[in-house]
LUMFIBA-14794 format. One line per 3 residues: number of its first residue (from 1); their letters; for each residue x negated, y negated, z of C-alpha. Coordinates in nm, 4 decimals. Each point is the difference from the previous one (the first is absolute). Layout:
BEGIN
NUM> A> X/Y/Z | ...
! end
This chain:
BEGIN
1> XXX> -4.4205/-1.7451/22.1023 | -0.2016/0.2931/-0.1163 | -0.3313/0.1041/0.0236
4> XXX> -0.2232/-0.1322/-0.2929 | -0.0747/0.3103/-0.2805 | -0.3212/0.1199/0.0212
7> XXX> -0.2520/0.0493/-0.2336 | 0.0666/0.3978/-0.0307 | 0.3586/-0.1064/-0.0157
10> XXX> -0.0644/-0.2807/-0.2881 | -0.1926/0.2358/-0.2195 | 0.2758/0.3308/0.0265
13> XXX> 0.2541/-0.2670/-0.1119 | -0.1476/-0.1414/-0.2590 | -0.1563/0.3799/-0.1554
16> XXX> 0.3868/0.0441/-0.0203 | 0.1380/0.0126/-0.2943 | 0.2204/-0.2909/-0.1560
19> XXX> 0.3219/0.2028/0.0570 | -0.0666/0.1011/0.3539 | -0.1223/-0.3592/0.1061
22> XXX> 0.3196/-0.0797/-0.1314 | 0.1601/0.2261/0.2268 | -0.2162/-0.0966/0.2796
25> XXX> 0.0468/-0.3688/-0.0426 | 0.4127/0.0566/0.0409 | -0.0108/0.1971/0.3301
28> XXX> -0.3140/-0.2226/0.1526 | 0.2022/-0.3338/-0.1287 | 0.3146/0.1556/0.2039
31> XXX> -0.1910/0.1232/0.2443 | -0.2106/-0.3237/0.1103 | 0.3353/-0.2310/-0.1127
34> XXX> -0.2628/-0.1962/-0.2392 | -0.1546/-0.0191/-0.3458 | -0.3439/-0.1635/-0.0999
37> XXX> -0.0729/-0.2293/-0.2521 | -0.2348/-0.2169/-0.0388 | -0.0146/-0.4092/0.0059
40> XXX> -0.2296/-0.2966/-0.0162 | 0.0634/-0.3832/-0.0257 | 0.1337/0.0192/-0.3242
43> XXX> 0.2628/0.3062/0.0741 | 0.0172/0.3567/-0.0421 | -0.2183/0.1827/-0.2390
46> XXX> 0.1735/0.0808/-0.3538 | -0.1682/0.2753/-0.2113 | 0.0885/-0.0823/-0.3399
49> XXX> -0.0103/0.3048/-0.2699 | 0.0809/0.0892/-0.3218 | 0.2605/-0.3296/0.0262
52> XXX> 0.1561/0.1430/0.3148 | -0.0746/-0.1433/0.3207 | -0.0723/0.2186/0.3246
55> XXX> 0.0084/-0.0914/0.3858 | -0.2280/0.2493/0.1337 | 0.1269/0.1724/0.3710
58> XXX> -0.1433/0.1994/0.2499 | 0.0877/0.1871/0.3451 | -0.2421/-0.1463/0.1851
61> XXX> -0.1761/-0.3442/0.0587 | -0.3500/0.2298/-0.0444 | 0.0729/0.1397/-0.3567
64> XXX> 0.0761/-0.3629/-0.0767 | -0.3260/-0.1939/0.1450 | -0.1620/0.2200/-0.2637
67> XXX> 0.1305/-0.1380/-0.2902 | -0.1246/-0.3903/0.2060 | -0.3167/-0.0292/-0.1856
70> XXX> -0.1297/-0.0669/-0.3364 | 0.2646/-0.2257/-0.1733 | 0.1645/0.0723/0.2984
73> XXX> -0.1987/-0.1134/0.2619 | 0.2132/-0.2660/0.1148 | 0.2994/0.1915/0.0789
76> XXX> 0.1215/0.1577/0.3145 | 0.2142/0.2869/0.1085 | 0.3680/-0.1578/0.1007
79> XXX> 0.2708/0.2455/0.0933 | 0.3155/-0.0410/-0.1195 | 0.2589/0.1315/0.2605
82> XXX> 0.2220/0.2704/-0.1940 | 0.3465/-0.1124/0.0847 | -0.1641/-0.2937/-0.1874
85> XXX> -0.1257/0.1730/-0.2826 | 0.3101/0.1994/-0.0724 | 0.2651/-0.2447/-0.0074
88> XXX> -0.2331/-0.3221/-0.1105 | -0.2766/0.1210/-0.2433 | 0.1068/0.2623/-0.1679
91> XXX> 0.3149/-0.1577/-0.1049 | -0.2309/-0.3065/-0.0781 | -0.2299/0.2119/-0.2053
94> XXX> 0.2677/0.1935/-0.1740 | 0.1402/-0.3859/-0.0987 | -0.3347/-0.0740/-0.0843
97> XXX> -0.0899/0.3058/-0.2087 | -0.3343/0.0401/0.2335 | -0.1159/0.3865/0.0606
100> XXX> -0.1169/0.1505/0.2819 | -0.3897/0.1731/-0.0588 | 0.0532/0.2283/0.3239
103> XXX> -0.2999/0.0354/0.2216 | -0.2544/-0.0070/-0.2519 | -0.3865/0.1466/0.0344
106> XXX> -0.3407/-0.2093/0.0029 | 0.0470/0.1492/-0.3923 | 0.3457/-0.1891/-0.0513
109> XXX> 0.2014/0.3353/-0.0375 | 0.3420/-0.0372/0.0987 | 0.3646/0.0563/-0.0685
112> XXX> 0.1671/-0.2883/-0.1530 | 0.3455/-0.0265/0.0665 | 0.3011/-0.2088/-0.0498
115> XXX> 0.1373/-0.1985/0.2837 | 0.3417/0.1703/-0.0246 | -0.2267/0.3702/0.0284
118> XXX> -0.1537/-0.0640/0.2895 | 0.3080/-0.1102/0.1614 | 0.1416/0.2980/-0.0632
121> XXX> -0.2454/0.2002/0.0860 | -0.0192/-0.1659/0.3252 | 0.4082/0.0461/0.0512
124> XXX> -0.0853/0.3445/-0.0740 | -0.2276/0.0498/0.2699 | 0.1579/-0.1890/0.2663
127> XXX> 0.3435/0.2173/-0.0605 | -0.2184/0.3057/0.0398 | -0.1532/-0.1340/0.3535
! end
């Protein structure tokens, strides 16, 4: 288990921009062996948009609690363990046509990304480790 973020450490991360979060959240979700998402009683928030529906990730179980208020206020961080994430959801949200929104902002900037791109882009970075 890691040490929570810090404030300092909340704040660089999220005056990144969309493309380096991006970045950031493949390397920290390899790193830490976990992805963020998060989930209430009546399952894991959907951001619906334009007709396309997102599951918004993070890198950490901090950048996530953020997003737990407002509408949101009764959700909670839940890690999903990567192993998990690569070979269940993203095949499950690639069947399902559901995008990633990538570590977004308190502003809701993010990349949005298909299923089968992110997986990729993960296979990518685990050949290169």
């Amino acid at each position: 288990m890691t040490a929570p973020l810090t404030t300092p450490q909340i704040d660089t991360i999220n005056a990144m921009s969309a493309e380096q979060r991006y970045d950031h959240f493949i390397s920290q979700a390899i790193e830490l062996k976990a992805v963020w998402g998060l989930d209430s009683k009546e399952g894991w928030v959907i951001l619906p948009d334009d007709g396309e529906d997102h599951l918004p990730i993070w890198s950490h179980a901090e950048l996530a609690s953020q997003w737990a208020a407002g509408e949101f206020a009764d959700c909670q961080p839940q890690a999903i363990p990567l192993n998990e994430w690569l070979e269940k959801w993203l095949p499950g949200m690639d069947t399902d046509g559901l995008l990633a929104a990538v570590c977004p902002n308190q502003e809701g900037d993010a990349i949005v990304v298909s299923a089968e791109e992110l997986l990729e882009d993960f296979k990518t970075a685990l050949e290169s480790n």
